[in-house]
C-alpha positions in Angstrom: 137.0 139.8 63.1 134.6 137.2 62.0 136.1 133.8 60.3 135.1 132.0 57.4 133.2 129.4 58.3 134.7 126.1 56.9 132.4 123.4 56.3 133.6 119.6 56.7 132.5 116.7 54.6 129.8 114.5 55.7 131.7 111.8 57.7 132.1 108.4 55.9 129.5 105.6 56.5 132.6 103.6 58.2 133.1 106.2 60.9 129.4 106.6 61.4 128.8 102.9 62.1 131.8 102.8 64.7 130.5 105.3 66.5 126.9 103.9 66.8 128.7 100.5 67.8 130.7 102.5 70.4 127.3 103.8 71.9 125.8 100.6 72.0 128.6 99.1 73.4 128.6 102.1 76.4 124.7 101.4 76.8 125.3 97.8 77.4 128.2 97.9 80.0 126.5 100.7 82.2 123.2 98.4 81.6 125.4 95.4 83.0 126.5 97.9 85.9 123.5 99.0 86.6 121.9 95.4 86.9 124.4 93.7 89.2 123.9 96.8 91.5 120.2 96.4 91.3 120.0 92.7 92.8 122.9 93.0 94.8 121.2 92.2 98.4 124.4 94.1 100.3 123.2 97.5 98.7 120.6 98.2 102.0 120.6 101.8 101.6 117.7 103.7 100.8 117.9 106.4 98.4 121.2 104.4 96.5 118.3 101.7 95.9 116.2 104.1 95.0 118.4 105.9 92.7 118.8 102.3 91.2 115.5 101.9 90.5 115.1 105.1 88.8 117.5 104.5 86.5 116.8 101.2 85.7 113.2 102.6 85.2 114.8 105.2 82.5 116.3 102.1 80.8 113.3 100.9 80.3 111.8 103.8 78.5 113.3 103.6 75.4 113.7 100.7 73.1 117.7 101.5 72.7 118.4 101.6 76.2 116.0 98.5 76.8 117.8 96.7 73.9 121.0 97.1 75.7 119.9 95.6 78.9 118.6 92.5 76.9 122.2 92.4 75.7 123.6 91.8 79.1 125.0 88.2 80.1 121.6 86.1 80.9 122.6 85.2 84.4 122.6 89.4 85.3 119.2 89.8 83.6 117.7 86.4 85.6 118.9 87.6 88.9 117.6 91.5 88.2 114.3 90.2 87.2 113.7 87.8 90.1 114.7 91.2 92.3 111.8 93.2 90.9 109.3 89.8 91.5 110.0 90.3 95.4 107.6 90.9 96.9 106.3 94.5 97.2 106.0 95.5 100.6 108.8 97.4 102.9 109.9 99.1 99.2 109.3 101.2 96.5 106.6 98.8 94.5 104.8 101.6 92.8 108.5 102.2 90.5 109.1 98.4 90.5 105.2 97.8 89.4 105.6 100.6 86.5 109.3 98.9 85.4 107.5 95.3 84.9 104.1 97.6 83.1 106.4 99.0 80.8 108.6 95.3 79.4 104.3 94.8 79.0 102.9 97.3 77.0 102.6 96.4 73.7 101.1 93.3 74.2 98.4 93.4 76.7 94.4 93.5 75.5 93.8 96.9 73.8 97.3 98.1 75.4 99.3 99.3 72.3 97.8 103.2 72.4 100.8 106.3 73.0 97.5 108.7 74.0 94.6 107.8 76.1 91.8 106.5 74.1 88.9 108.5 75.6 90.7 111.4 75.4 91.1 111.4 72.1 87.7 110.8 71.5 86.6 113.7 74.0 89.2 116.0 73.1 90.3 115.2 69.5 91.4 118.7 69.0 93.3 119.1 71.7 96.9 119.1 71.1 98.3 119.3 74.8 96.7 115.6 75.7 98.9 113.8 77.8 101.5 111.4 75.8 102.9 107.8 76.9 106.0 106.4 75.6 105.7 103.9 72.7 105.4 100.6 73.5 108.5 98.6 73.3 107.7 95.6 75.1 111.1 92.8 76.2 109.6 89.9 75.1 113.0 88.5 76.3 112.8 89.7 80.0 108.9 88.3 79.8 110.2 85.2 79.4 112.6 85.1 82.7 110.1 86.3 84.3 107.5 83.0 83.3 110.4 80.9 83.9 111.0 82.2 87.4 107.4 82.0 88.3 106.9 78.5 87.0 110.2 77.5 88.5 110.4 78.7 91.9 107.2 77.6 94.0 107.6 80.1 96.5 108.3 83.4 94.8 105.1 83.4 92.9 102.7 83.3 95.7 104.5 85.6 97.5 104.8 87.9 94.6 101.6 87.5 93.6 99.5 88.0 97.1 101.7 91.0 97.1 100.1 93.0 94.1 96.7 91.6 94.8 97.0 93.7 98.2 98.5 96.7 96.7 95.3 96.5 93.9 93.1 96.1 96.7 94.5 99.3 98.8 94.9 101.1 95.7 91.7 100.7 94.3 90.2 101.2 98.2 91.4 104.5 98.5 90.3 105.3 94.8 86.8 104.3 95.9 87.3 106.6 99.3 88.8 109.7 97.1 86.1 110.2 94.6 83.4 109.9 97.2 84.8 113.0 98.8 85.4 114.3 95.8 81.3 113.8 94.7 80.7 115.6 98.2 83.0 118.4 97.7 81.6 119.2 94.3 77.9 119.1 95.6 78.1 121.7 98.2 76.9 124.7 97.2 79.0 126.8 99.4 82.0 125.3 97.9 82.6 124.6 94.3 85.8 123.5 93.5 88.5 120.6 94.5 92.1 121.0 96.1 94.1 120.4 93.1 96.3 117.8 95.6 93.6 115.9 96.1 92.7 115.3 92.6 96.3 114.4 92.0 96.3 111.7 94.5 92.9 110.5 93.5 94.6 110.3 90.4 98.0 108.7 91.3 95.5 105.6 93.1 93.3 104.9 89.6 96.6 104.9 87.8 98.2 101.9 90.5 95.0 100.1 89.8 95.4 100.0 86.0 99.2 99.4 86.1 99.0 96.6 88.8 95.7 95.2 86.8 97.9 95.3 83.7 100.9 93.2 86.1 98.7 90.6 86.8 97.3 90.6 83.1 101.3 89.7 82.3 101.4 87.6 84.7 98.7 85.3 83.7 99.1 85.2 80.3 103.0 84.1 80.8 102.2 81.7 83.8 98.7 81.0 84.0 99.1 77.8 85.4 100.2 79.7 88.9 96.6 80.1 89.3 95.5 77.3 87.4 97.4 74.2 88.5 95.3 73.7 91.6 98.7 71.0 92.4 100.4 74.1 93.3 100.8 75.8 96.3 98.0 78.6 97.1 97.2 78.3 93.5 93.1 78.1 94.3 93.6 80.9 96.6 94.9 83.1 94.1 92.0 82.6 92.1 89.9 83.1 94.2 91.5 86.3 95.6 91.8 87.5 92.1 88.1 87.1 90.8 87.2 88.9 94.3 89.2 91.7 93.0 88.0 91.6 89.6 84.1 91.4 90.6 84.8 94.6 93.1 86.4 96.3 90.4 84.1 95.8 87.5 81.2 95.8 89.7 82.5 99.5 91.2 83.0 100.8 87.4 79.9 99.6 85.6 77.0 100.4 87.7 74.8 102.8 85.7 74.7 106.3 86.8 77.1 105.1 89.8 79.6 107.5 91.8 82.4 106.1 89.3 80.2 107.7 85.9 79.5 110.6 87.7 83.0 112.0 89.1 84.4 111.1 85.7 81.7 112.8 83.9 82.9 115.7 86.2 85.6 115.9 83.9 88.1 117.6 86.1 91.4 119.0 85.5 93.6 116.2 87.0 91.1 113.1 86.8 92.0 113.3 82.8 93.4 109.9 83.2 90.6 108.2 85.1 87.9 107.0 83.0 86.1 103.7 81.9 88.6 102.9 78.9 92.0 102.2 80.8 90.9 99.9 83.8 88.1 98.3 82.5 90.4 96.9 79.4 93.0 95.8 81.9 90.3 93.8 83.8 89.2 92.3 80.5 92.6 91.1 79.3 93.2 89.2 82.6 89.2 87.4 81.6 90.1 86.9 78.7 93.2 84.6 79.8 91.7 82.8 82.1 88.0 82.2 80.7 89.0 81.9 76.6 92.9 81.7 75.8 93.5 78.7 77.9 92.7 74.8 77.8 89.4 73.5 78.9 90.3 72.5 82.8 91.2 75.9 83.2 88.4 77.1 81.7 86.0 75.1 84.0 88.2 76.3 86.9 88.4 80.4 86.5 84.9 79.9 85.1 83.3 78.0 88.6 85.7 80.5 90.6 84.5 83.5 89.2 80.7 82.6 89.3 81.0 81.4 93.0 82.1 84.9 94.0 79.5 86.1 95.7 80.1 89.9 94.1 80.0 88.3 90.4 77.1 90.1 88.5 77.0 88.7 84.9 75.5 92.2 83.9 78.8 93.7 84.8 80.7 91.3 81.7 77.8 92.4 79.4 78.8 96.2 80.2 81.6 95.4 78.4 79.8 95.4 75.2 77.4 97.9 75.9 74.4 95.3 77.0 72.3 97.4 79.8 69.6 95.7 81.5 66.3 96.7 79.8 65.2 97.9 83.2 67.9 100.7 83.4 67.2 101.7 79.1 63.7 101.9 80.4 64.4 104.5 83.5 67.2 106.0 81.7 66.4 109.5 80.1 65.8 109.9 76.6 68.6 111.8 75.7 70.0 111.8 71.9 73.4 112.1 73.0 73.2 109.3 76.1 76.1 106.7 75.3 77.1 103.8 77.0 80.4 102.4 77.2 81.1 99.6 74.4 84.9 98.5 73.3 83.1 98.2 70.3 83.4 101.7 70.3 87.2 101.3 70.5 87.7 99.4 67.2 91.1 101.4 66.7 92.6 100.5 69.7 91.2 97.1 70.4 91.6 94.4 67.3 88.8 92.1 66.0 90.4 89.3 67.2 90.3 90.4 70.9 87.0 91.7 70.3 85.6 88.2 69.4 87.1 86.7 72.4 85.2 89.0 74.3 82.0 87.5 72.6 83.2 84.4 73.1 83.6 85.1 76.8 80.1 86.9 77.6 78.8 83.8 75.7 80.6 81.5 77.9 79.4 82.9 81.0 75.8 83.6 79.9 75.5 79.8 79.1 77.5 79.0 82.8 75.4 81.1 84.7 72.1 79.4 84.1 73.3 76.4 84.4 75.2 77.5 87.6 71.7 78.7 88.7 70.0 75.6 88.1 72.4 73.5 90.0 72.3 75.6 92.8 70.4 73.5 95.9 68.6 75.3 98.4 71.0 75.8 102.0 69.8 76.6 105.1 71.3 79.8 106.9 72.9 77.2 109.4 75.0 75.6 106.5 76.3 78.4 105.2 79.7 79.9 106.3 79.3 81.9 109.2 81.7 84.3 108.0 80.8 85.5 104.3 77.0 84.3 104.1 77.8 83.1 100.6 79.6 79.7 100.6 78.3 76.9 102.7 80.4 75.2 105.2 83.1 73.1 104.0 86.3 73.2 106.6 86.9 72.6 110.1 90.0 73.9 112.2 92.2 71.8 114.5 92.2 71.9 117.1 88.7 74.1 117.9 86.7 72.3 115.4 85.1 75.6 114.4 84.2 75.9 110.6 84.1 78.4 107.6 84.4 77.8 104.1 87.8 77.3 102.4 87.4 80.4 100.7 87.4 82.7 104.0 90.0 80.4 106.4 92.6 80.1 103.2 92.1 84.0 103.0 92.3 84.6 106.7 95.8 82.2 107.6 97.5 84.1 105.2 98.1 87.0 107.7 96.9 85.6 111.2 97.1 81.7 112.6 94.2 82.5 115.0 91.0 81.0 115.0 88.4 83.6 114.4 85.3 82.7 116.8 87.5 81.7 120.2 91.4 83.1 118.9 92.8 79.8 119.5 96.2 78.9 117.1 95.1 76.8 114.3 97.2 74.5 113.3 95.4 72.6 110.7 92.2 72.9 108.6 90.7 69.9 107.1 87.7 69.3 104.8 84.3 69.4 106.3 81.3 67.5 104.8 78.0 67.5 106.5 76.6 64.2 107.5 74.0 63.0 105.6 70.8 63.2 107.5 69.3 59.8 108.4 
């Protein structure tokens, strides 16, 4: 026999608010939990530390969750931060990379978008795009992390050399994936891609964007880490990073280039790769180093990035959809040809960030003449015998062979071995060439 149905009154306000106090309460204490676990060095196993970090990556998701672990006593939130700033390899960095993305977005150049951009503008009828969470950046946890950084000389370098290898693989085997990819889908006897391999092409272009965006954080909150040439490996850094950045933009912006052509493939499981999400990323971290910073750090990024020899100035006009008059002219005349422009982006990218982008391409145009006038003619048997591009400028102890800075700095990070006669170097000083009499 069927009962009436008895209908209580809505509860009162009172109740309501203990109950949501009560569940904040709960989020906060399995937050604290969850954090002390995190950086507790004793926890060696495997899958519990992974299990860790997947949770603590669902905390992060959403801004309740992420609220609560900004509640947590400071000293917990220090010590779980300077656990995800160690460095990547011999763990799970890809999780830890995302976790640090996520307490980002929201504030990083043209980074505040819950669908892809380019998507939208491809598919604007399409209802199934893929979705992102909406940013809820910490800007609380941002600033342990600066703090750490700044503070502790030696975690930054290591941290830092730590991403710029994992962009540099990722990006690497990005590169080595769509090349096959371009192969496969020009053979006539086979016209279609295994589904696995588009996924991990994929997985590698998204890395690149996430650690880009890491390293866009990490130099807007400390960009004196690779500014402050008084600091350890700080020149290095730069250096490493504008090779990065040149390879990168230089990979992405060639016209009619294996990058514009896979993309324009449009492929199910490439949706994500596209011009839009890594060439913004590569701009924010510019923009920080060329325009929101003080003049000596200007002059420094600025005479870094234009002594790389990969920097193409055409590559930062790209940006704004400049192409060279010799590739309109051999383009084909095609109503519908576009090229890439974050002007074209003015709902996801603001004025202000756009004029900053003037202002950079600006900056640089006027820099690079004047680099080129400077530039000297050297002979082949001053420059470094390694790269071809710097001239000579360091000598090793005890061999007395010689590179330039840029190459030995780059080559004692991983091996103390000289590299023309393998003898153990165990200094490097500053090499000047005699005047000539």
């Amino acid at each position: 026999m069927l009962q009436k149905l008895s209908f209580s009154p809505s509860p009162h306000p009172s109740l309501l608010e203990h109950v949501y106090k009560c569940y904040e309460e709960t989020l906060t204490c399995l937050a604290a939990i969850l954090a002390k676990h995190f950086a507790d060095s004793r926890i060696v196993g495997t899958d519990i530390r992974d299990s860790l970090m997947q949770a603590l990556a669902s905390y992060v998701c959403y801004p309740h969750s992420l609220r609560a672990v900004e509640r947590i006593p400071e000293e917990q939130r220090i010590s779980m931060m300077k656990n995800l700033l160690a460095p990547y390899e011999q763990r799970p960095w890809a999780q830890t990379n995302w976790i640090l993305v996520r307490l980002w977005r929201g504030c990083g150049f043209g980074y505040r978008y819950t669908r892809l951009p380019h998507l939208l503008k491809t598919k604007p009828e399409d209802a199934n795009l893929p979705s992102l969470q909406k940013p809820c950046p910490s800007i609380l946890l941002q600033r342990h992390m600066a703090d750490l950084l700044r503070s502790d000389r030696n975690l930054a370098p290591s941290f830092l050399n730590s991403v710029l290898n994992q962009l540099n693989w990722a990006f690497s085997e990005f590169i080595g994936m769509i090349q096959e990819i371009q192969q496969a889908a020009e053979r006539l006897e086979r016209n279609f891609v295994d589904s696995r391999q588009l996924k991990v092409c994929a997985t590698c272009f998204d890395l690149s964007v996430s650690l880009l965006r890491v390293l866009e954080m990490t130099v807007t909150l400390a960009s004196e880490i690779f500014l402050d040439w008084s600091r350890p490996s700080s020149e290095l850094l730069l250096r490493r990073l504008a090779q990065l950045l040149n390879q990168v933009l230089n990979r992405v912006t060639a016209e009619r280039n294996l990058f514009d052509r896979v993309v324009n493939l449009r492929l199910p499981g490439l949706e994500s790769v596209d011009h839009y999400p890594i060439l913004v990323a590569v701009t924010g971290i510019l923009v920080r180093l060329l325009v929101d910073t003080d003049i000596q750090g200007a002059e420094r990024a600025t005479a870094v990035l234009l002594a790389d020899p990969c920097f193409q100035l055409r590559s930062i006009q790209y940006l704004l959809g400049h192409a060279e008059p010799s590739i309109l002219a051999a383009a084909p005349s095609s109503a519908d040809k576009r090229h890439f422009s974050l002007h074209n982006y003015t709902d996801y990218i603001s004025p202000e960030e756009l004029a900053k982008v003037d202002q950079m391409l600006n900056h640089l145009n006027e820099e690079s003449k004047q680099a080129a006038a400077a530039i000297l003619p050297t002979s082949e048997e001053d420059l470094c015998p390694i790269c071809y591009a710097h001239p000579i400028s360091a000598v090793f102890r005890p061999c007395t062979h010689k590179s330039c800075k840029a190459c030995i700095n780059q080559h004692l990070m991983n091996n103390k071995d000289c590299f023309f006669c393998k003898a153990t170097i165990t200094g490097v000083d500053d090499f000047t060439k005699p005047a000539s009499s």
